[in-house]
C-alpha positions as CSV (number, residue, x, y, z in Angstrom):
1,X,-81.3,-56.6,37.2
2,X,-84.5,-54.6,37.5
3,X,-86.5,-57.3,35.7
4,X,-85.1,-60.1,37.6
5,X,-86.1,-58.2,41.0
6,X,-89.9,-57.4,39.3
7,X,-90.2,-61.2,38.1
8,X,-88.9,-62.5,41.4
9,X,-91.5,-60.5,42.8
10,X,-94.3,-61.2,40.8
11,X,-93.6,-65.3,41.1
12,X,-93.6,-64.5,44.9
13,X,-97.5,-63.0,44.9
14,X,-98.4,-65.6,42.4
15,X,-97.1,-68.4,45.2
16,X,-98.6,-66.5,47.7
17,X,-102.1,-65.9,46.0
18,X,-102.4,-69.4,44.9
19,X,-101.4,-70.7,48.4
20,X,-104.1,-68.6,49.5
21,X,-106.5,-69.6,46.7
22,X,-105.5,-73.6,47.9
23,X,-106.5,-72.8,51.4
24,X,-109.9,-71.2,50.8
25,X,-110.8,-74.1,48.6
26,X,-109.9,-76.5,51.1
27,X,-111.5,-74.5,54.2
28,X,-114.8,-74.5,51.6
29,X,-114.6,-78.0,50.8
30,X,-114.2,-79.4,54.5
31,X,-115.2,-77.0,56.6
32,X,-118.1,-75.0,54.5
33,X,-119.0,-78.0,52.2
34,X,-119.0,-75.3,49.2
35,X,-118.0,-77.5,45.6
36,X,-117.3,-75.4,42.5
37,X,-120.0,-72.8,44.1
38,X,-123.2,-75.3,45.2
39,X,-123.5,-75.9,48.5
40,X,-123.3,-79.2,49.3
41,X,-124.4,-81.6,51.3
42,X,-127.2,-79.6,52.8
43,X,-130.0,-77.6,51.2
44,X,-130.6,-73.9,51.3
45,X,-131.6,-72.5,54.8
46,X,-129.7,-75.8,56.5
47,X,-126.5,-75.7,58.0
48,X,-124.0,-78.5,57.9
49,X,-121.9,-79.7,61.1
50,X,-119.9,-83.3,61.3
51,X,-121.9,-84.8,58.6
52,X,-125.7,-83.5,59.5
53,X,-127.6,-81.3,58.1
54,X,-129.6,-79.0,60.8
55,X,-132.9,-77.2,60.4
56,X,-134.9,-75.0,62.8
57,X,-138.3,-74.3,62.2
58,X,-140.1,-71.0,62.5
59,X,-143.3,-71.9,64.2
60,X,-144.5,-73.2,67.2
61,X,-145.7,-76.8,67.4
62,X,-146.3,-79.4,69.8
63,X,-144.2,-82.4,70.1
64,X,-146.0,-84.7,67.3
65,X,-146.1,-81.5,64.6
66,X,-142.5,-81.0,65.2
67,X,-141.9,-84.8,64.2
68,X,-144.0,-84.0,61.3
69,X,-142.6,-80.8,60.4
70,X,-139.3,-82.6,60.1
71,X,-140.7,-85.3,58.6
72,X,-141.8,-83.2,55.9
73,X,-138.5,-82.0,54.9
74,X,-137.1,-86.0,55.2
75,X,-135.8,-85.2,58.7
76,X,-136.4,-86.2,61.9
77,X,-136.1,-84.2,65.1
78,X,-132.6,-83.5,65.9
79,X,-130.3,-86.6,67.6
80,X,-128.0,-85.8,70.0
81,X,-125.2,-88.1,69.4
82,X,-122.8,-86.4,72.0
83,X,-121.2,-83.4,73.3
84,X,-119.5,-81.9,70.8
85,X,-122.8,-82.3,68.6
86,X,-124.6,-80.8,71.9
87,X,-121.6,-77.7,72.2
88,X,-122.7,-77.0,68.3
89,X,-126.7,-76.9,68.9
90,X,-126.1,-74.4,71.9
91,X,-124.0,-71.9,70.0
92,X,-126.3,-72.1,66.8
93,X,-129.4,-71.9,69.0
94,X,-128.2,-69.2,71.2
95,X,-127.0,-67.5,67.8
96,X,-130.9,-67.7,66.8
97,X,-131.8,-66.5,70.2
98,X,-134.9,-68.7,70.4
99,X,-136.0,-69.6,73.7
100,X,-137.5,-73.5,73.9
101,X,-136.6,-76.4,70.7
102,X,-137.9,-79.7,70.6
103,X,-135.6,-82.9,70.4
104,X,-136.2,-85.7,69.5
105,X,-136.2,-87.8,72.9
106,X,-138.8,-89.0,74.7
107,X,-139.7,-91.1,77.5
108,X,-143.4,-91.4,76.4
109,X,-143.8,-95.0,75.9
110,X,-142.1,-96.3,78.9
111,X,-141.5,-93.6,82.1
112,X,-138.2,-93.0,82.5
113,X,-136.9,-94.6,79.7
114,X,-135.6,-92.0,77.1
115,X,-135.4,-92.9,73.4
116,X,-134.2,-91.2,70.4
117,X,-138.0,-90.7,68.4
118,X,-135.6,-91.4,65.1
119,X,-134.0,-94.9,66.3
120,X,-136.6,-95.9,69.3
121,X,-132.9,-96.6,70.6
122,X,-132.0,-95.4,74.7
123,X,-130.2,-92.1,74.6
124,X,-125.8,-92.6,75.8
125,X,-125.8,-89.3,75.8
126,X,-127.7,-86.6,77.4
127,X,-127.4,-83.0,78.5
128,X,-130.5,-82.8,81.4
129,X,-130.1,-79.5,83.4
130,X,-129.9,-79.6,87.3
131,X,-132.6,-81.2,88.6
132,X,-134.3,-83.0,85.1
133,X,-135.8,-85.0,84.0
134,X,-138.3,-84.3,86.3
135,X,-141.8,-84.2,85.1
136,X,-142.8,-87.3,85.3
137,X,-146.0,-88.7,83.8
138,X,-146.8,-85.3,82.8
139,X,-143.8,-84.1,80.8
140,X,-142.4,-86.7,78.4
141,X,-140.8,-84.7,75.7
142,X,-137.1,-83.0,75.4
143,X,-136.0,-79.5,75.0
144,X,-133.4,-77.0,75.0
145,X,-134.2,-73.8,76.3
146,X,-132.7,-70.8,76.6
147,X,-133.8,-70.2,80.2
148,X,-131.8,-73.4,81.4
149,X,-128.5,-72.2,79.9
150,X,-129.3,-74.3,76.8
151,X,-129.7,-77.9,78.8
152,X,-132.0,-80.0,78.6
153,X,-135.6,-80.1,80.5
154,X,-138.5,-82.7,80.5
155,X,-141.6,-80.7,78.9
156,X,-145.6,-81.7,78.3
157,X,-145.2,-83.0,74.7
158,X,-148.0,-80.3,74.8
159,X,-146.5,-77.8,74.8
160,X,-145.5,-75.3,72.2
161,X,-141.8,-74.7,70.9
162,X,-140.0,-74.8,67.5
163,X,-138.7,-78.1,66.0
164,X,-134.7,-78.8,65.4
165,X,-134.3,-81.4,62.3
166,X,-131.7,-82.9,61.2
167,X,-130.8,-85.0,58.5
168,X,-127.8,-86.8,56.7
169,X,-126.9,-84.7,53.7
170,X,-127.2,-85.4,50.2
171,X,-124.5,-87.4,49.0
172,X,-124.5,-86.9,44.9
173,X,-122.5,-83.5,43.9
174,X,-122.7,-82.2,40.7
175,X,-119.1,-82.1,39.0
176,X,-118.4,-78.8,36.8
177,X,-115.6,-79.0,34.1
């Protein structure tokens, strides 16, 4: 009887360890993007949300170095698709506690207008604090600052603030087994 009780037990901790061995893999797979230990889709130092990869540059740089900057690391400045994209880049920014981050919109060719530097497409969706865009001729490029609750202002493409890339991730895993 007192094997039957230890067996019964042990079968219920080998249930309960694998259900919780199940889990984690599925929280890594779909939530962390983790595959038998490499990190997939992104690249070390990105992080991955709803099927981007984000990266936030250390230095300062006007407007056209950010584009390059991303550029560099085959990304563009970041496109803000929609609220819930906008939701994440405030809570990863204001994790960072960095002050001003380019995006990529501008309204630099036509005044007014604002495109998406990545598509030349009109932004849908935007995020301008109280009061913005309001710079005119004078400020034609996008940020999130810290100082405007994380919304967006119109700033002189001038002006000097970190870049936010992003990118589609890599799409080739490597298989172990």
């Amino acid at each position: 009887m007192h094997k039957k009780i230890i067996r019964s037990y042990n079968t219920i901790i080998y249930s309960q360890k694998m259900n919780y061995l199940k889990l984690c893999f599925v929280y890594m797979m779909f939530v962390e993007g983790v595959i038998c230990g490499k990190t997939t889709p992104c690249e070390d130092n990105w992080v991955v949300f709803q099927g981007s990869c984000y990266l936030v540059g250390h230095d300062n740089l006007h407007f056209i170095e950010a584009e390059r900057f991303c550029e560099h690391h085959n990304a563009y400045l970041v496109h803000v698709d929609d609220a819930v994209e906008n939701t994440f880049l405030k809570s990863y920014l204001g994790d960072l506690k960095d002050g001003k981050h380019w995006i990529g919109l501008t309204d630099g060719v036509t005044e007014g207008i604002w495109k998406w530097s990545d598509t030349d497409t009109v932004a849908t969706y935007s995020n301008w604090s109280p009061g913005e865009p309001n710079g005119g001729k004078s400020a034609n490029c996008a940020v999130i600052r810290s100082d405007f609750h994380y919304n967006w202002t119109d700033d002189p493409c001038s002006s000097l603030y970190k870049a936010v890339c992003e990118k589609r991730p890599v799409t080739d895993t490597e298989i172990v087994g």
